[in-house]
C-alpha positions in Angstrom: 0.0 0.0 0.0 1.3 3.8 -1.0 1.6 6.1 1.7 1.7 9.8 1.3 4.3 12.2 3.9 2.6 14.2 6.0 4.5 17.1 7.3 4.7 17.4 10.9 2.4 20.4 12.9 4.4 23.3 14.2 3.8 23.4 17.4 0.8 26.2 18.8 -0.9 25.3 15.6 -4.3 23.8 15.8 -4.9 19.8 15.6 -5.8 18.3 12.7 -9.1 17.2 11.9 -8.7 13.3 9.9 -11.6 11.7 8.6 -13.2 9.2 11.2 -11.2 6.0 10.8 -12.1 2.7 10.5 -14.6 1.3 13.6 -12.5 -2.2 13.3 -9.4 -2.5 15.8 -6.0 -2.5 13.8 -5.7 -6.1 13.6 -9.5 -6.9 12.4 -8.7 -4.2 10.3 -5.1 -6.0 9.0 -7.4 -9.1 8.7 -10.1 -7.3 6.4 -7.5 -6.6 4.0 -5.6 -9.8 4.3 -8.5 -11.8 3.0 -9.2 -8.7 0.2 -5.5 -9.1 -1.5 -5.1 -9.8 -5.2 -1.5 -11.8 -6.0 1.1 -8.7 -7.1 3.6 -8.2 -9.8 1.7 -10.8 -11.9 2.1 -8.6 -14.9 4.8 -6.4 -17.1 3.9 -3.4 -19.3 4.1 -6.2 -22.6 1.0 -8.4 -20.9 -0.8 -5.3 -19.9 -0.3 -4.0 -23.4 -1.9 -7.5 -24.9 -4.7 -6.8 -22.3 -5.3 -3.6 -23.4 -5.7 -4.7 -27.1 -7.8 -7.5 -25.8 -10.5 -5.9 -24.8 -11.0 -3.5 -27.9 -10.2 -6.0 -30.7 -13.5 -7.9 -31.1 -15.1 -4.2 -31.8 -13.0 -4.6 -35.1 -14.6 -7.9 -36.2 -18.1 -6.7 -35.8 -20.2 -3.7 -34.3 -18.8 -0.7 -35.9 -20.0 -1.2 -39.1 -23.2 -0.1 -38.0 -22.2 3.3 -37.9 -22.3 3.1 -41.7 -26.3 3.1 -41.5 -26.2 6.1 -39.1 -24.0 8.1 -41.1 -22.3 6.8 -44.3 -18.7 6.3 -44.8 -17.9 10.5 -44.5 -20.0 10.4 -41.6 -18.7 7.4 -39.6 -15.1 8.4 -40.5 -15.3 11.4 -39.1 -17.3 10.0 -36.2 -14.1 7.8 -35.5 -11.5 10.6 -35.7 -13.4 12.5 -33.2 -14.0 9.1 -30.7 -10.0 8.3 -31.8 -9.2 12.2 -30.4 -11.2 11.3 -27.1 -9.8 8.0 -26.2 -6.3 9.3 -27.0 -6.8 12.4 -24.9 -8.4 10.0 -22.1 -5.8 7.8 -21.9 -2.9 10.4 -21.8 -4.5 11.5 -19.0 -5.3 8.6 -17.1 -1.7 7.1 -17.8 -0.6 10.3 -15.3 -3.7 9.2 -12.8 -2.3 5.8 -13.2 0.8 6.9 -12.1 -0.4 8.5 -8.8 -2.7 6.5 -7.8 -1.8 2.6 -8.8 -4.7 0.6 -7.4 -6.9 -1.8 -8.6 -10.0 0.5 -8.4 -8.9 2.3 -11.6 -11.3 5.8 -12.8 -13.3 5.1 -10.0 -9.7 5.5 -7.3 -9.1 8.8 -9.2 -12.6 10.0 -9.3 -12.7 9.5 -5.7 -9.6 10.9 -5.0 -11.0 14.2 -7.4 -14.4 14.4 -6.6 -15.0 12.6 -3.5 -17.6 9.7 -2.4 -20.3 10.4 -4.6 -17.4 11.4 -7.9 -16.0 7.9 -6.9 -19.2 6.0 -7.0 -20.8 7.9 -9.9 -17.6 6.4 -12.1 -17.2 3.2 -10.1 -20.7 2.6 -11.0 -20.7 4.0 -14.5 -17.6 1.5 -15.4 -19.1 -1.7 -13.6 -22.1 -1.0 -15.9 -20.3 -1.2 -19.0 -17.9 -4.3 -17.9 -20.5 -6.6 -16.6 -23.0 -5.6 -20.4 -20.3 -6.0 -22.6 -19.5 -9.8 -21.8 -22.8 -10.4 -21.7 -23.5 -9.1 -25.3 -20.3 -10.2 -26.7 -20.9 -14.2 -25.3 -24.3 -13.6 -27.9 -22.1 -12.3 -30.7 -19.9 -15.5 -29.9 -22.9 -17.8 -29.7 -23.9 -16.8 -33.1 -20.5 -16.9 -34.5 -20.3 -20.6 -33.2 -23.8 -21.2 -34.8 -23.0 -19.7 -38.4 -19.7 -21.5 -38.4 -21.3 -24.7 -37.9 -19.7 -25.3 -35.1 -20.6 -28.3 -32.8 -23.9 -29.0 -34.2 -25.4 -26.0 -32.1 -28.9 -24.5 -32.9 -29.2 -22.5 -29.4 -27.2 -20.1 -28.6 -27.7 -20.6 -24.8 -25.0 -23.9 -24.3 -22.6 -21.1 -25.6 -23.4 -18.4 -23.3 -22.9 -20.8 -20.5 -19.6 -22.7 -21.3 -18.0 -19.0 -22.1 -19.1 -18.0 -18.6 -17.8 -21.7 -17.1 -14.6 -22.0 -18.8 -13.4 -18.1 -19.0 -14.2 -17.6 -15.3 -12.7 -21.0 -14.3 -9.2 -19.9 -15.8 -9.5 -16.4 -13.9 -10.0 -18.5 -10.7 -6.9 -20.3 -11.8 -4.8 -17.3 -11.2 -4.1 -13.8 -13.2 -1.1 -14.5 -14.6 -2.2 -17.5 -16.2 -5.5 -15.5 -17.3 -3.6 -12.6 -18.6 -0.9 -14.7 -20.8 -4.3 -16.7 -22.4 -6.0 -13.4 -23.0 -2.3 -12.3 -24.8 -2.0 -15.3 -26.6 -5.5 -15.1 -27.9 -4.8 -11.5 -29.1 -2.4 -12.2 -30.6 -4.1 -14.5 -33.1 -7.1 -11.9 -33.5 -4.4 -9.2 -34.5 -2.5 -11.4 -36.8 -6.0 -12.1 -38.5 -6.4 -8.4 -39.2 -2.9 -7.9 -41.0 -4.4 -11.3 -43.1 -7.3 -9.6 -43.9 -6.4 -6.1 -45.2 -3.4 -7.5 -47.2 -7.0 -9.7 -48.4 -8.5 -7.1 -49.3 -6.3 -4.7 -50.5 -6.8 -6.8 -54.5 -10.5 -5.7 -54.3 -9.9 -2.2 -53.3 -12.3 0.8 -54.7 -12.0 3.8 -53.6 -15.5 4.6 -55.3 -17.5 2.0 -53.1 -16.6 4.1 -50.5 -19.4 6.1 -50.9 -21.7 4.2 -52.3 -24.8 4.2 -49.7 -27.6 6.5 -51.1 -28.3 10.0 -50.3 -30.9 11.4 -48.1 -32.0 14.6 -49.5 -34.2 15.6 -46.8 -30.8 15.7 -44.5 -29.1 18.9 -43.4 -25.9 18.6 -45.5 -26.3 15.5 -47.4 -24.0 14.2 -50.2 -22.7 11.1 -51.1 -19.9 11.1 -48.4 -22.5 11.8 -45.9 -25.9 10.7 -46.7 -27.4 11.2 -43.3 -26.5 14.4 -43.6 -24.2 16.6 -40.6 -26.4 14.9 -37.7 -25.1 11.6 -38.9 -22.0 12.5 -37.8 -23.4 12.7 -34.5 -25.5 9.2 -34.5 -22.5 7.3 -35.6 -20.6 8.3 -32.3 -21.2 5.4 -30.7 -20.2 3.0 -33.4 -16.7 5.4 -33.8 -16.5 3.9 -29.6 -16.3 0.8 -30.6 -12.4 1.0 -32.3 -11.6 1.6 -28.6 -14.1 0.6 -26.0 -12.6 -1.0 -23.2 -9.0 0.3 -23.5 -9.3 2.7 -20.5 -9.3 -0.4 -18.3 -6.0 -1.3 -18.3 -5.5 0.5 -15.2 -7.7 -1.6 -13.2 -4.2 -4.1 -12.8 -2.6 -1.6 -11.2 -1.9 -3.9 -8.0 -1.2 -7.3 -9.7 1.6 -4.8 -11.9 5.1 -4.9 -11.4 6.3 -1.4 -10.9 2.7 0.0 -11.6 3.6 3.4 -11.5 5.9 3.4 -14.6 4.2 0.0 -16.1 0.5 1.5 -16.5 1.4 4.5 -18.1 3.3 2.5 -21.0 1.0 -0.2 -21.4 -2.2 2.4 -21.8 0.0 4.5 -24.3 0.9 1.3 -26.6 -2.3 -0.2 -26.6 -3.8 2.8 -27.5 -1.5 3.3 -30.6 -2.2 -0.5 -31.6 -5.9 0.2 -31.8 -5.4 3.5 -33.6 -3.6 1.4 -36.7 -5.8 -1.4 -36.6 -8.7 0.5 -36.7 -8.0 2.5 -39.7 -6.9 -0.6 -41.6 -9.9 -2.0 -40.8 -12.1 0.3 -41.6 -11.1 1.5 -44.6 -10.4 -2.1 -46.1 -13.0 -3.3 -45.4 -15.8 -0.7 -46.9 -13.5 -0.7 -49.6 -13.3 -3.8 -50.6 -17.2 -4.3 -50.5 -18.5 -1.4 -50.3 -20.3 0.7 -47.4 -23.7 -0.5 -48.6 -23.0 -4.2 -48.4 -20.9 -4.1 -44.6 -23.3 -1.8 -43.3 -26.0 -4.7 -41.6 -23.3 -7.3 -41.9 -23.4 -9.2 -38.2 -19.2 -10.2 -40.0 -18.9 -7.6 -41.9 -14.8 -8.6 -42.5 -15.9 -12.3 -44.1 -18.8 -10.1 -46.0 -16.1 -8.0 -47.5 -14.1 -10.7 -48.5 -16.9 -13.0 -50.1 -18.4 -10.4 -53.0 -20.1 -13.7 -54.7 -21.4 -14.5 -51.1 -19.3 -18.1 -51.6 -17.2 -18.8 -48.8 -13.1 -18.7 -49.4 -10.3 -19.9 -47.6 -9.3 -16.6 -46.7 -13.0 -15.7 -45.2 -13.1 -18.7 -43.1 -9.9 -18.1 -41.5 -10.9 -14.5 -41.0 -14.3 -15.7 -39.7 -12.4 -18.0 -37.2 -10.2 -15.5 -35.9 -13.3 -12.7 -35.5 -14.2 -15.6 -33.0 -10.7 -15.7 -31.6 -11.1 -12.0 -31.0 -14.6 -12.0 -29.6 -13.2 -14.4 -26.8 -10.3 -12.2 -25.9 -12.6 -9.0 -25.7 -14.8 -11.0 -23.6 -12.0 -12.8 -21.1 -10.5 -9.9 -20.9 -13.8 -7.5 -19.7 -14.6 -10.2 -17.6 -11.5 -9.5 -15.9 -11.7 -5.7 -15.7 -15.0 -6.0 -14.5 -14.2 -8.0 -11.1 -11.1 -6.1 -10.6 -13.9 -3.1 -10.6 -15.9 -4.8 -8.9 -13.7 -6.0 -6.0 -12.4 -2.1 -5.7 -15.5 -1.0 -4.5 -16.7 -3.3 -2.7 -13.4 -3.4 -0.6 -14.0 0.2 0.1 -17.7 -0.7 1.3 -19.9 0.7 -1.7 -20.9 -2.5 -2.9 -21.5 -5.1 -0.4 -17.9 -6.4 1.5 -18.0 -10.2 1.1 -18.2 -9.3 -3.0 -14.6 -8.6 -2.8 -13.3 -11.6 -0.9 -10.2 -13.7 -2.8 -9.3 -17.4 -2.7 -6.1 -18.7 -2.2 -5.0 -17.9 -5.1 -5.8 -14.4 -4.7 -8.6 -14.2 -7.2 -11.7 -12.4 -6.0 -13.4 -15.0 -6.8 -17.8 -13.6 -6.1 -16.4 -10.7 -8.0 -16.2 -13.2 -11.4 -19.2 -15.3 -10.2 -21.9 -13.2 -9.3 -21.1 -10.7 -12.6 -20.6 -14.0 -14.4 -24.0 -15.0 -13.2 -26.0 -11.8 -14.1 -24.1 -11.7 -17.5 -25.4 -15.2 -18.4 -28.8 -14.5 -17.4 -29.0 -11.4 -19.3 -27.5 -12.9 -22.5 -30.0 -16.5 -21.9 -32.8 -14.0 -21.1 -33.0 -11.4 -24.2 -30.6 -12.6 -26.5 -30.4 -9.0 -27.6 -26.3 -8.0 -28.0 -26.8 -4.8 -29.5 -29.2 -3.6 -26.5 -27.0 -4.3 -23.8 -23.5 -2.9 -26.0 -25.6 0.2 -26.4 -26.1 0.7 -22.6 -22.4 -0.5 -22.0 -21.9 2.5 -24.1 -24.3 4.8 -22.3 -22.1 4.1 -18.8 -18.9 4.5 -20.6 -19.5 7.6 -21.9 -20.7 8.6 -18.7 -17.2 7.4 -16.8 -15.3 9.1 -19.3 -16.7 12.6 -18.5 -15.9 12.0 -14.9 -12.7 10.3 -15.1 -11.3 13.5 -17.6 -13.2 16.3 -15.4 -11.1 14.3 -12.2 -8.0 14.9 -14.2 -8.7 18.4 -14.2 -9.7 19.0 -10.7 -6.4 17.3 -9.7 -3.9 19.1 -12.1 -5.6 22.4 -10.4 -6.3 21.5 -6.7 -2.8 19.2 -6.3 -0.6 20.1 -8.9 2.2 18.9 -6.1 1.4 15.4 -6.3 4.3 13.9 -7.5 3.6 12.6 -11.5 6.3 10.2 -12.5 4.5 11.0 -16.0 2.6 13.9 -17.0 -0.6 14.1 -19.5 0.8 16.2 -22.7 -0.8 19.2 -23.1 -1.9 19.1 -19.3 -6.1 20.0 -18.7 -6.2 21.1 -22.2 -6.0 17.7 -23.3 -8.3 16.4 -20.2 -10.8 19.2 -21.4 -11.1 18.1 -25.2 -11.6 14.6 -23.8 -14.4 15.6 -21.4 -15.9 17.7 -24.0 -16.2 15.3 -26.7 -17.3 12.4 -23.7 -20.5 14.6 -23.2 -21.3 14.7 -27.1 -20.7 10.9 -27.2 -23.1 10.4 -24.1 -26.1 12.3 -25.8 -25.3 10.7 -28.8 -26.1 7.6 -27.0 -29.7 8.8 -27.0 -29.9 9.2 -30.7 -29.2 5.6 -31.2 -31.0 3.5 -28.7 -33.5 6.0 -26.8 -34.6 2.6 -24.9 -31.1 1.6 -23.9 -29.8 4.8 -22.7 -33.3 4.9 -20.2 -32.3 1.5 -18.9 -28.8 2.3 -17.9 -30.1 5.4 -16.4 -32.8 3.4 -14.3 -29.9 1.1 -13.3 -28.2 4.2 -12.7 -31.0 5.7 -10.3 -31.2 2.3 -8.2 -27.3 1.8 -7.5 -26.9 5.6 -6.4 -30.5 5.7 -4.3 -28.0 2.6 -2.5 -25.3 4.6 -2.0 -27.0 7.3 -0.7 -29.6 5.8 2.0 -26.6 3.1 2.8 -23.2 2.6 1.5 -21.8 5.8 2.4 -22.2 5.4 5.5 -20.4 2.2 5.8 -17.0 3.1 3.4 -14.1 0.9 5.0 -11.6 3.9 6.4 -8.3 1.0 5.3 -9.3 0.6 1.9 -6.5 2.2 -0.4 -8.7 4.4 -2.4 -10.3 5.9 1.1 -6.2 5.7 3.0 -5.3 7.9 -0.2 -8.2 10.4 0.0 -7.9 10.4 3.9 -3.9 11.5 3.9 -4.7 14.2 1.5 -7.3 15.6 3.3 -5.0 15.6 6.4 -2.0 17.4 4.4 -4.8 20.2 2.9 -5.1 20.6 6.1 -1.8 21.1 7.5 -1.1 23.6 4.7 -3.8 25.5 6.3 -2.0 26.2 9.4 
């Protein structure tokens, strides 16, 4: 655990005033934490790079191509340059959060240490919504990639759901270094299908079919690079997300990092230049080689592009195999982030305290099952992916703005704290990403009106806990609460 100096109190000046500490005697209090301790230095920056990568890459196989119905190839283009600037800008700044605070609880340590209880939960809450959706909608994509390929004999999708849940959360349980060097090793063979399938494509390239989805007249600013007109640009936000969804939780290993400090910082800056090619390449290769029109309601929109007689070829299946390779890393991977999440609060006492118990092999092991569990019901239940990505989206969106706004407050209120790497640019950077985070979350609303209400009613019932409960019972030894209680002790030394 990090522990910040305090300088001593001249004498005459008035006591300081600490936060109330925790109501358990020192060594119930050693005890709590004992049984609440994930296995440290399991990773280096190169694994945490892989995860990283991991939990973007199935967004490349599938998903983003809807953007193409929302606002054409001009449209969704520019949509992804935008969402490309705001990742980029987010994860500058949380490499320097990373660096301060290295614990496992990730946005939701810094919005704490920012914005206090309720900035913590809000954030805490807002990511745990979009890591325990994702899996869920992603082990659907998986079921129906298993089902199209023939795979098993399969006609349900459910048997698919379950053994994802069963055998992905049984190798977490293993241990995290033996998760994290499956998840790399799986990535690896998702990326290597990516570089396969542009050099693919590249024969079949046309620039013209580019544009080739038609023109809505009645749209402010239409032509044939946007056809939905400028407010396309806007709707296909969401789809622009899905190049780099997921990569901002790569600080959420900050306590099973060696060296997290100086690890985080150059794990979040690689993977974020990794997604950056591959989506480019991706994109453009694949409208290219096709055609916007025929990718845009593609469920593979990579084999569509590569089969323009709708036969299958060698090349298609192998590409079709790995989009199921990369579907399993993205979903491994969030499963991950979201019980590290999920153990970082409720170690702190937002969420209920046994949530964030480990096993002997330090794995916090309810914080896999009882996401896991939820995950498969919600996936068995509506069998609707797109639905839950969309509200996934709506809470990341919402994270973002709080986790840039926190990088702000700190730069302004503590620009002390000692940064073994600083954000280029500083708040200006934080600001554009904050800014365009708020124009991605009301964008979420022009897409799904039904999925944005839901997160928010999810939303409504975790904070109306908080509020009548949880805050009350926050666990005083808990690193995110130690960090936010010795800077409120040194404010107030400065004071006198």
């Amino acid at each position: 655990m990090l522990h910040c100096p305090l300088r001593r109190r001249p004498l005459g000046s008035r006591p300081v005033s600490l936060p109330p500490p925790s109501r358990e005697p020192a060594g119930e209090a050693d005890d709590y934490l004992e049984r609440r301790k994930l296995r440290r230095g399991s990773a280096g920056w190169v694994l945490l790079t892989g995860l990283g990568v991991a939990y973007v890459v199935s967004g490349d196989y599938s998903g983003w191509n809807f953007g193409l119905a929302e606002g054409g190839f001009g449209g969704l283009a520019i949509a992804m340059v935008l969402m490309g600037a705001m990742y980029t800008c987010m994860v500058f700044a949380l490499a320097e959060l990373s660096s301060i605070l290295p614990t496992a609880g990730g946005g939701y340590g810094f919005a704490r240490r920012a914005l206090g209880p309720w900035g913590g939960f809000l954030t805490g809450t807002a990511i745990l919504i979009e890591y325990v959706l994702a899996p869920a909608a992603i082990s659907i994509f998986i079921g129906d990639y298993v089902e199209s390929l023939g795979l098993f004999g399969l006609e349900s999708g459910w048997p698919v759901y379950l053994a994802c849940f069963v055998v992905f959360i049984g190798i977490h349980l293993w241990g995290v270094g033996e998760a994290l060097r499956f998840s790399f090793v799986v990535t690896g063979i998702a990326v290597a299908a990516l570089v396969v399938f542009a050099l693919g494509a590249l024969p079949d390239f046309d620039a013209s079919s580019l544009d080739d989805i038609p023109v809505d007249a009645s749209a402010l600013g239409a032509n044939s690079w946007l056809p939905m007109g400028l407010l396309g640009i806007w709707a296909a936000f969401p789809f622009g997300m899905w190049f780099f969804l997921g990569v901002e939780g790569v600080p959420l290993a900050a306590e099973e990092t060696r060296e997290p400090a100086r690890t985080l910082p150059r794990a979040i800056r690689w993977s974020m230049g990794i997604l950056v090619v591959l989506a480019v390449v991706t994109f453009v290769a694949a409208a290219g080689a096709r055609g916007s029109a025929a990718v845009q309601d593609a469920g593979n929109p990579l084999v569509e592009a590569l089969q323009p007689d709708g036969e299958a070829t060698v090349l298609s299946r192998i590409v079709n195999y790995a989009g199921l390779a990369g579907l399993v890393a993205s979903f491994f991977s969030l499963i991950y982030a979201g019980s590290r999440q999920l153990f970082a609060l409720s170690r702190a006492g937002y969420l209920p305290k046994f949530l964030s118990l480990t096993s002997v092999r330090r794995a916090p092991y309810l914080g896999l099952l009882v996401p896991g569990a939820i995950g498969f019901a919600l996936a068995a239940g509506t069998g609707n992916g797109a639905r839950m990505l969309n509200i996934a989206v709506f809470g990341a969106t919402i994270s973002y703005a709080l986790m840039s706004l926190s990088h702000i407050v700190l730069r302004r209120r503590e620009p002390e704290l000692p940064r073994l790497y600083r954000t280029p640019g500083g708040v200006l950077t934080s600001s554009v990403a904050l800014v365009l985070a708020c124009a991605a979350l009301v964008a979420t609303f022009l897409v799904d009106v039904t999925a944005a209400f839901i997160a928010l009613a999810v939303y409504i019932v975790a904070v109306a806990y908080f509020g009548l409960y949880s805050r009350r019972h926050l666990v005083a030894k808990a690193p995110e609460e130690e960090f936010a209680a010795l800077a409120a002790a040194e404010a107030e030394l400065a004071r006198d």
